[in-house]
C-alpha positions, -999 to +999 in steps of 0.1 A: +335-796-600+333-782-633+312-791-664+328-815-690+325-808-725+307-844-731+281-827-702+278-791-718+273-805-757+246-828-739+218-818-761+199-825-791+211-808-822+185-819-846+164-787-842+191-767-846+188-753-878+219-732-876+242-762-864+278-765-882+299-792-859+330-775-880+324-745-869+310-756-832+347-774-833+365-745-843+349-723-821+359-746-790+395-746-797+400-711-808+374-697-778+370-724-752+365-702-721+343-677-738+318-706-758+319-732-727+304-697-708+277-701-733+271-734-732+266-726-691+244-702-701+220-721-727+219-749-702+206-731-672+185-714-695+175-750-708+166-761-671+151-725-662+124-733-693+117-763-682+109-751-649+081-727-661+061-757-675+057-766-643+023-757-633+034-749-597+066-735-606+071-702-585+090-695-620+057-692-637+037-659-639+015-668-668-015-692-672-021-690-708-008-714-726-006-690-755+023-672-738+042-701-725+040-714-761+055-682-772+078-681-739+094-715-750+099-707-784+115-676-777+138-694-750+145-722-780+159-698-797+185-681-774+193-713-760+201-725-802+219-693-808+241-701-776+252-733-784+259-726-818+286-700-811+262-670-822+276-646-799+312-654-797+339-636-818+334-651-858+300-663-850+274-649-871+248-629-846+286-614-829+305-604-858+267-593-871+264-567-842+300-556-840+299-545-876+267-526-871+244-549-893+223-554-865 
């Protein structure tokens, strides 16, 4: 049973810094396949970093709260640029790193 768009754009977009519903809408019609792969992605991602705050997670490797602190953060962010479009073709971060700015 696959994901429904309604499930996969399940999240909160108030942190999203980045977010343009235009072009999150464009993005979906022009590259459905390739941006609903992303928005698998962020969302195991999403459930993976949730996982690590588990304290007996088998996922977790680090104690300090320091580094999970960082961890999350860092996971925030993939998980923003993913469901943004980033990294599909006319998103920034992709058209970005094809023309060597990156």
């Amino acid at each position: 049973m696959a994901l429904t768009d309604d499930e996969l754009f399940d999240f909160d977009t108030e942190p999203l810094w980045g977010w343009d519903s235009d072009h999150v809408e464009r993005t979906l019609a022009e590259q459905r396949d390739v941006y609903r792969g992303q928005l698998v992605a962020a969302r195991w991602i999403d459930w993976w970093r949730g996982r690590i705050a588990e304290p007996d997670s088998p996922a977790q490797r680090h104690n300090s709260e320091d580094y999970l602190r960082g961890y999350d953060d860092a996971l925030n962010e993939v998980i923003a640029r993913l469901r943004q479009g980033d990294f599909v073709p006319g998103g920034t971060l992709h058209d970005d790193t094809d023309a060597g700015r990156l």
